[in-house]
N, C-alpha and C positions, 0 to 999 in steps of 0.2 A: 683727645690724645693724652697719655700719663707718660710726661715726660718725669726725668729723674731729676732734673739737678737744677730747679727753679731758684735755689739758694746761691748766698755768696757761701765762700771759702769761710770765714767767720761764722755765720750764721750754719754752715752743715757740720763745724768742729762744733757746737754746742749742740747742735742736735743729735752728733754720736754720742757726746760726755753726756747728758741728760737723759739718754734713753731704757726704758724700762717696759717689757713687755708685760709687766701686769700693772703698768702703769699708762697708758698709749693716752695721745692725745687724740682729741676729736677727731681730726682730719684723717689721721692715719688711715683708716676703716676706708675710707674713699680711695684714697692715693696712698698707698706704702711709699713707694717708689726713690720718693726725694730722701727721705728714712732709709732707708735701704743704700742708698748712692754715698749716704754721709757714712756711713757704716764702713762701705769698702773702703772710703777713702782713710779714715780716722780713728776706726775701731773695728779692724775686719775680722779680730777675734774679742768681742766685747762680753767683759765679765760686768754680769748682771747684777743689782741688786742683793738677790735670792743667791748670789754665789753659783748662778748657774753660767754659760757661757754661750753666748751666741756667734754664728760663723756665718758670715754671710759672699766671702769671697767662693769663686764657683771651684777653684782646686781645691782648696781647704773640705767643704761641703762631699764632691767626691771621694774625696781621700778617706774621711770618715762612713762615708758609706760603703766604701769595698772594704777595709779592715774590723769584718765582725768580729777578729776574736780579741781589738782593744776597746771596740763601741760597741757595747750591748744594746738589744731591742728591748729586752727584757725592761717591766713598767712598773713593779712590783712597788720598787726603792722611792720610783718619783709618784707614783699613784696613791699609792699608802697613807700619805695625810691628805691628799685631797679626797679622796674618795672613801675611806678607812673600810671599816668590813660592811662591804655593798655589793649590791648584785654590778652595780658598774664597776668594781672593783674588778668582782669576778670574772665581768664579762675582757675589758680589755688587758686581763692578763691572762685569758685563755688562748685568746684567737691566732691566729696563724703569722700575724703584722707583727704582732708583740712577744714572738717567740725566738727563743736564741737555737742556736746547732747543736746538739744531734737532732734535739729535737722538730724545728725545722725544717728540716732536712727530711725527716721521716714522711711528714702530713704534706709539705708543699706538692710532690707529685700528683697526690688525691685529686689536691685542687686542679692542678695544672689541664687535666684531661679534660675538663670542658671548654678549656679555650685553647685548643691544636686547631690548625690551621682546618681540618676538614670538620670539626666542628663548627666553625664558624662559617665556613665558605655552604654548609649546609643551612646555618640560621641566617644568612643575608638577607635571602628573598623575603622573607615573613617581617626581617625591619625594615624591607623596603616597603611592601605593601602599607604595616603599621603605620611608618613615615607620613607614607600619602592620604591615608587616610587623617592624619592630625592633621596636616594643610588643608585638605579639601573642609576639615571642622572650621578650621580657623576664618575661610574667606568667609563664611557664612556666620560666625559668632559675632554677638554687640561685645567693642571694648573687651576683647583676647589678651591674657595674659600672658608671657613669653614662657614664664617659669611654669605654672600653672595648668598652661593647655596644652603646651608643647616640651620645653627641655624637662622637664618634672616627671612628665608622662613616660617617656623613652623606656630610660633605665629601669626604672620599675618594674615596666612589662619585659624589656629582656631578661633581667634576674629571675622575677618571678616564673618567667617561661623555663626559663634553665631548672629550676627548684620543682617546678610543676606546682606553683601553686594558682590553686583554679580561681578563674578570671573574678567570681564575686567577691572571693579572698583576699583582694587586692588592694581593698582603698585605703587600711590602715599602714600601708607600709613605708608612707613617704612620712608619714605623722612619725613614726616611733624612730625611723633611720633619724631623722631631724631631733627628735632629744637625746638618744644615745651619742648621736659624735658632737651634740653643741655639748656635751659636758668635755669636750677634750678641749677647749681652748685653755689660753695661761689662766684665766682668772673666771667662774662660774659662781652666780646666784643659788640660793638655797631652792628661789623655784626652779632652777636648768636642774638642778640636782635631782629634785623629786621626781622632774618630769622624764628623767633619761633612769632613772631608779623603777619608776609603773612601766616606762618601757620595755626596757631590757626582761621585766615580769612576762608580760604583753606577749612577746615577741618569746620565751621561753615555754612557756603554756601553748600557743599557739603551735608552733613547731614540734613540740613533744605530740601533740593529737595529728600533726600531717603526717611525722615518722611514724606512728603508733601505723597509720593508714598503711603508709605506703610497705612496711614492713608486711602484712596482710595481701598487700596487691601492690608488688615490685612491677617499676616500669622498667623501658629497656634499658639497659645500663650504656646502652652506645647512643642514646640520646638526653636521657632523666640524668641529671647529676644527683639527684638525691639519693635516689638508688644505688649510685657508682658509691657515693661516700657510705651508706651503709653497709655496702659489702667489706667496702674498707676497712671499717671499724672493725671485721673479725679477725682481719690478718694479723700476723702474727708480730710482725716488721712494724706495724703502724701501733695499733691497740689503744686507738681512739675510744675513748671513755666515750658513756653518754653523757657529759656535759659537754666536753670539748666536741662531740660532735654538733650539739644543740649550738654552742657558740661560734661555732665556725660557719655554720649557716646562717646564725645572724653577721658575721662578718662580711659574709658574699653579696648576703642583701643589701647591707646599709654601705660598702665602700665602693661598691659599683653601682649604686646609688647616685649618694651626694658628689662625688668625684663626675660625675658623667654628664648630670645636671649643670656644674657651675662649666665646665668644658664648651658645652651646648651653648649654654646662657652668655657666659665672658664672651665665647667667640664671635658669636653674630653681636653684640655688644661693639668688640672691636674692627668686627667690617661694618658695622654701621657706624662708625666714628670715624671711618678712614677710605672713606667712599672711591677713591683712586683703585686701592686694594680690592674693595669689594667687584667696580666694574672689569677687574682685572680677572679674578675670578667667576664671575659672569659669562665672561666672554672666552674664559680659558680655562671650562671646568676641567679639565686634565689635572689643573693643577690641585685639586681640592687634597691632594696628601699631603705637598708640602706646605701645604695653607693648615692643613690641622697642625701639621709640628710646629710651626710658629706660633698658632694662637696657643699651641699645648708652653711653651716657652715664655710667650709673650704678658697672658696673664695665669699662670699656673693654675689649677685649683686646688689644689693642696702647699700653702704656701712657707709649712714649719711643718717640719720632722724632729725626732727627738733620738737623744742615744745616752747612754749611761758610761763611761770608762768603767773596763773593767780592770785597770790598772793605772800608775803612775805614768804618763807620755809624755810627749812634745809633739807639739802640730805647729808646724811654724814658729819653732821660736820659741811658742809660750809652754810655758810650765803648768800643766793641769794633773792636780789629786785624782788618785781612784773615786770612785763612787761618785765622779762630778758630774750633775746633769748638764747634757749639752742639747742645742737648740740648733737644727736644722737651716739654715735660711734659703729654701729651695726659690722661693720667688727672685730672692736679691742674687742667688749666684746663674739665676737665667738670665740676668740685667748685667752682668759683669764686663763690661768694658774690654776684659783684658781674653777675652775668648769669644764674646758675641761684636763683629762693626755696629755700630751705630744701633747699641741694644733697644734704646727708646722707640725704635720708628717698627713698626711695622714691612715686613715683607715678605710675603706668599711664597717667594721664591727661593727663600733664603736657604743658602747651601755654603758649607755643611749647616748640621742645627743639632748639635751633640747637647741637648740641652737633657735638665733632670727633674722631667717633672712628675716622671714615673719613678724616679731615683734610681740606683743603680747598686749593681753588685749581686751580693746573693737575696736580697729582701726587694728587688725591683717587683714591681707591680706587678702581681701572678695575671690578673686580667687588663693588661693594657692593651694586647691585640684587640680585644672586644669594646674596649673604649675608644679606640684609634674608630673601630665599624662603624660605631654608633655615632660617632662625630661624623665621619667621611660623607653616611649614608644622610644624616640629617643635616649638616648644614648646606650638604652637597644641594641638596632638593632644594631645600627653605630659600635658598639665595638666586634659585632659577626661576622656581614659582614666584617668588616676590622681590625682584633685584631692586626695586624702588624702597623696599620696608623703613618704615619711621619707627620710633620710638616715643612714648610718651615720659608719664611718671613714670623716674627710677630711681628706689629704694634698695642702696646698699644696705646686704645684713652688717649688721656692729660684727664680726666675727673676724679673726686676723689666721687661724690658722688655715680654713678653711675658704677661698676667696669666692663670695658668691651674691647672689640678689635675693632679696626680700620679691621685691615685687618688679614688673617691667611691662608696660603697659606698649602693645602694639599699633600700630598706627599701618593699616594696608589701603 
């Protein structure tokens, strides 16, 4: 169980005053939470270090994320000395995530058309089947991996299905999604650096020979999104560049990706740590929707967002300069006391659950219906076929923006 607030009053006022997200201490990676709690109470808008500001109360958090035109997405400002002239440079300041309005505004439709309601109610059946066919691996595999043979696996194969890339195409795509977004955290090594630098290469080359293809032999555009987006690019409304088309499609790949994976992973994680829950949902698979929104709330997988002023405000009170980086705190305002009862605990049934873990406004998750599927459909199955499931070795990754497992050893 990650509870929040294992501290006295004393001991969580030095842990707001002391904190530093390029500074974290060990524990953190494990348990944010207690971090997170000292925050609300002590420093819910804490100016960083770096002169950046973190917000971790949940109205604060929304508030910035519906008014894009005082918080820019725009990465140029805050990317620039970390990344300086790099293809990771280039890549996350092309992509769809990190673009402000009009522009925006123009590309996000493109996207949107693969995940309407009749697209997805079309691709069900084929991740239910996939689904089942991971479990039936799993009962017969020595020592299964959770991340490995199952939540890793999902997403992949949906993107890649969406993208049409063919099935033997497919084993480098968890390797290169995993270096490009570990160079987003606060603080990266020169080898995360080089290794999300041959990516972003990788995954640029590669995609320029699949368009070259499909441009030659276009699939149907009411199923291939690849095809949808390069028709797009001729319109006149859009006039998607070939790079920003190239980078948009590694956007699709890698954040419906590792998003979908730690979803997967955290969740059965947290029904197998709160086994009341679990046999509740066992016994009441009805309920597996509002069991995804809580585990979507509960342990986020995206846990820091980023936004830029693009002017002089006030958010609560405090006083913040234009051009000041600000720091999302999407985990800690799902934990906020003052909108979630009893945010620590776990519950399936939990109504309402306005929480933001897709964030909100105009930059909410283009693909979170399709995430919500993928969750519903897989942990739906995983927790019927195996209501008993154990856990072994578990290896939290060192990563704070992104909440997720290294490794997670299954036990059936």
């Amino acid at each position: 169980m990650t509870l929040s607030e294992p501290f006295s009053p004393m001991a969580q006022q030095a842990l707001a005053a002391a904190f530093d997200l390029r500074n974290l201490p060990a524990d953190f990676y494990e348990n944010p939470f207690p971090y997170y709690a000292a925050l609300r109470r002590y420093a819910p808008i804490k100016l960083l270090p770096d002169g950046s500001y973190l917000f971790s109360r949940y109205d604060d958090v929304k508030y910035l994320y519906t008014h894009a035109e005082l918080f820019s997405s725009d990465k140029k400002l805050e990317f620039a000395p970390k990344f300086g002239d790099s293809l990771l440079f280039e890549h996350h300041t092309s992509s769809l995530v990190f673009t402000d309005p009009p522009r925006h505004a123009a590309i996000r439709p493109i996207i949107m058309t693969a995940f309407t309601s009749r697209a997805l109610v079309a691709m069900e059946p084929m991740l239910e089947q996939m689904v089942a066919r991971l479990l039936d691996a799993l009962e017969v595999q020595s020592g299964p991996d959770l991340i490995e043979h199952f939540a890793g696996v999902i997403p992949v194969e949906v993107i890649a299905h969406l993208l049409g890339v063919p099935v033997a195409e497919r084993e480098p795509l968890r390797r290169w999604s995993l270096a490009i977004l570990s160079a987003l955290e606060p603080v990266i090594s020169p080898a995360v650096f080089e290794a999300g630098n041959v990516a972003v290469q990788e995954m640029l080359d590669y995609l320029a020979r699949l368009i070259a293809q499909r441009r030659k032999q276009p699939g149907d555009p009411d199923q291939d999104m690849l095809t949808r987006l390069i028709q797009a690019q001729a319109l006149e409304a859009v006039g998607l560049s070939e790079r920003e088309l190239l980078h948009n499609c590694i956007l699709l790949m890698n954040a419906g990706h590792e998003t979908t994976t730690n979803f997967v992973a955290n969740g059965l994680v947290a029904l197998h740590d709160w086994p009341e829950q679990r046999a509740l949902l066992v016994n009441q698979p009805e309920l597996i929707r509002s069991a995804c929104e809580e585990l979507l709330r509960f342990e986020s997988s995206n846990q820091l967002g980023s936004r830029v002023t693009t002017q002089a405000v006030t958010v609560a009170g405090v006083d913040i300069p234009a051009a000041t980086q600000l720091v999302l705190g999407i985990g800690a305002a799902n934990r906020d006391p003052a909108v979630f009862e009893q945010p620590d605990y776990l519950d399936i049934q939990r109504k309402p659950n306005r929480h933001l873990a897709f964030g909100y406004g105009p930059h909410q998750c283009a693909g979170m219906n399709l995430g919500r599927m993928e969750g519903r459909v897989a942990m739906g199955q995983f927790v019927q076929r195996f209501p008993e499931f154990g856990l072994g070795k578990r290896v939290r990754a060192q990563r704070a923006r992104f909440r997720s497992w290294s490794q997670l050893a299954l036990v059936l």
